[in-house]
C-alpha positions, 0 to 999 in steps of 0.5 A: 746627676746620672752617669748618663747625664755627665759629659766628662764621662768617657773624657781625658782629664790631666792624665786621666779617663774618666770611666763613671762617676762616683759621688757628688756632694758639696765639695765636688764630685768623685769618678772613677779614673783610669791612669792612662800613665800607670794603668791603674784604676784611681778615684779622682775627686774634682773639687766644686767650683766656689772651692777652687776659684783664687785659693788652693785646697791640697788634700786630703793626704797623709800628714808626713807622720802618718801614725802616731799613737795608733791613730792614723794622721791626714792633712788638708791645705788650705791656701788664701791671699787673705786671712778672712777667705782662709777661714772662710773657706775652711768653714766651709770645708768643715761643715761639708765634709760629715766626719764620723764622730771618732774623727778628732780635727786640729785646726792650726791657722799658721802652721811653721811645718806639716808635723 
């Protein structure tokens, strides 16, 4: 896809213009935003269709201990009614995203907090 193909190109989104896109892959697609709020310029990630239907992705974001050690901390939310859509999902959230091969991923399927 081009930008010249995209129809969201020059649209408003949540709070958002939409200036070109960015990026796509299998998690979604990527544009360049202005906040009209702010009036900043941001990077606005749409999430794909089979990833947004019944549960919820939140993230990626800085885990509430950013740093530990040294290394920098992220988190991704994965929400679901049942377990098997949650894992399922995460699968795919996993094999999408082409970590390098420094980054290290926890998985903890029933988290009593975010630290």
């Amino acid at each position: 896809m081009q930008v010249s193909d995209d129809p969201r190109v020059g649209t408003e989104l949540a709070g958002y213009r939409i200036v070109s896109l960015l990026g796509l892959g299998g998690m979604g697609v990527v544009y360049l935003a202005e906040d009209l709020r702010l009036k900043r310029r941001v990077a606005l990630k749409l999430l794909a269709a089979g990833l947004a239907e019944d549960g919820e992705v939140l993230g990626p974001s800085p885990a509430p201990l950013p740093r530990i050690r040294g290394r920098f901390r992220w988190q991704i939310l994965v929400k679901e009614r049942e377990d098997m859509r949650a894992r399922t999902r995460l699968r795919t959230l996993l094999t999408e995203i082409d970590l390098p091969r420094a980054v290290k991923v926890i998985v903890d399927v029933d988290p009593v907090d975010l630290l």
